[in-house]
C-alpha positions in Angstrom: 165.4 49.2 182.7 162.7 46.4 182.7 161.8 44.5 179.6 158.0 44.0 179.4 157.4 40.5 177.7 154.2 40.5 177.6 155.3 43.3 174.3 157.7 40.8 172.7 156.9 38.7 170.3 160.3 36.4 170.2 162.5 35.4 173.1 165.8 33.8 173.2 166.9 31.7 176.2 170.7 30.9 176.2 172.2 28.1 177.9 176.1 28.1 179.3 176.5 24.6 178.7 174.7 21.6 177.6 171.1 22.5 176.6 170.0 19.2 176.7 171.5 18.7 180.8 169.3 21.9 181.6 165.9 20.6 182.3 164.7 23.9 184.0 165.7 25.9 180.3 163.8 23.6 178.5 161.0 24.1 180.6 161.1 27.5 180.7 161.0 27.1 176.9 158.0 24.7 176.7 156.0 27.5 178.8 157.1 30.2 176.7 155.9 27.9 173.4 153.1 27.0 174.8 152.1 31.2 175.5 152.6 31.6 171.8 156.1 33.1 171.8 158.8 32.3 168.8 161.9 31.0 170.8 165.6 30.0 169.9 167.1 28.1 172.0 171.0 28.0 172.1 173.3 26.4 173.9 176.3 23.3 173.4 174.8 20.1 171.8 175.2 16.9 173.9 172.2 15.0 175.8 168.8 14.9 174.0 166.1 17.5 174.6 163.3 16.9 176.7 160.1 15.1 174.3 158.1 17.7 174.0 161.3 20.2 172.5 162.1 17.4 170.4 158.5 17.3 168.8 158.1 20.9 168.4 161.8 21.6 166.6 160.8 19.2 164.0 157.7 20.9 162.6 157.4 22.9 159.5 154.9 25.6 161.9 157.3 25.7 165.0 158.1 28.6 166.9 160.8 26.9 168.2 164.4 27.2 166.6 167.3 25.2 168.2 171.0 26.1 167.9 173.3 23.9 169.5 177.4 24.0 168.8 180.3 22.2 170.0 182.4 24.3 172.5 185.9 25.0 171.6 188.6 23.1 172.2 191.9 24.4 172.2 194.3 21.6 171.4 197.6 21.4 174.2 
């Protein structure tokens, strides 16, 4: 099965770990916003997104939604 996305009109990139440590997801995100896709971005909160992720997730228009969670910790 192959996914054409070229078709698709939002696209979600998740992240096993902390979103803002994975430069190459967040650029692979900038390229998608900047083709006109709608993108949410998910992964575990931490270091600071790249500039151009933090000016695009703060405007009223953006295509760009950004879900970041602590991981769970289970107490010993």
């Amino acid at each position: 099965m192959s996914i054409n996305i070229q078709n698709s009109h939002h696209v979600v990139v998740i992240v096993l770990g902390d979103v803002g440590r994975s430069p190459r997801m967040q650029y692979h995100t900038s390229s998608l916003l900047q083709n006109k896709y709608r993108v949410t971005l998910i992964g575990y909160d931490g270091e600071d997104l790249i500039p151009f992720l933090q000016a695009k997730g703060g405007t009223t228009e953006s295509k760009l939604n950004v879900i970041r969670f602590t991981p769970y910790s289970n107490p010993s």
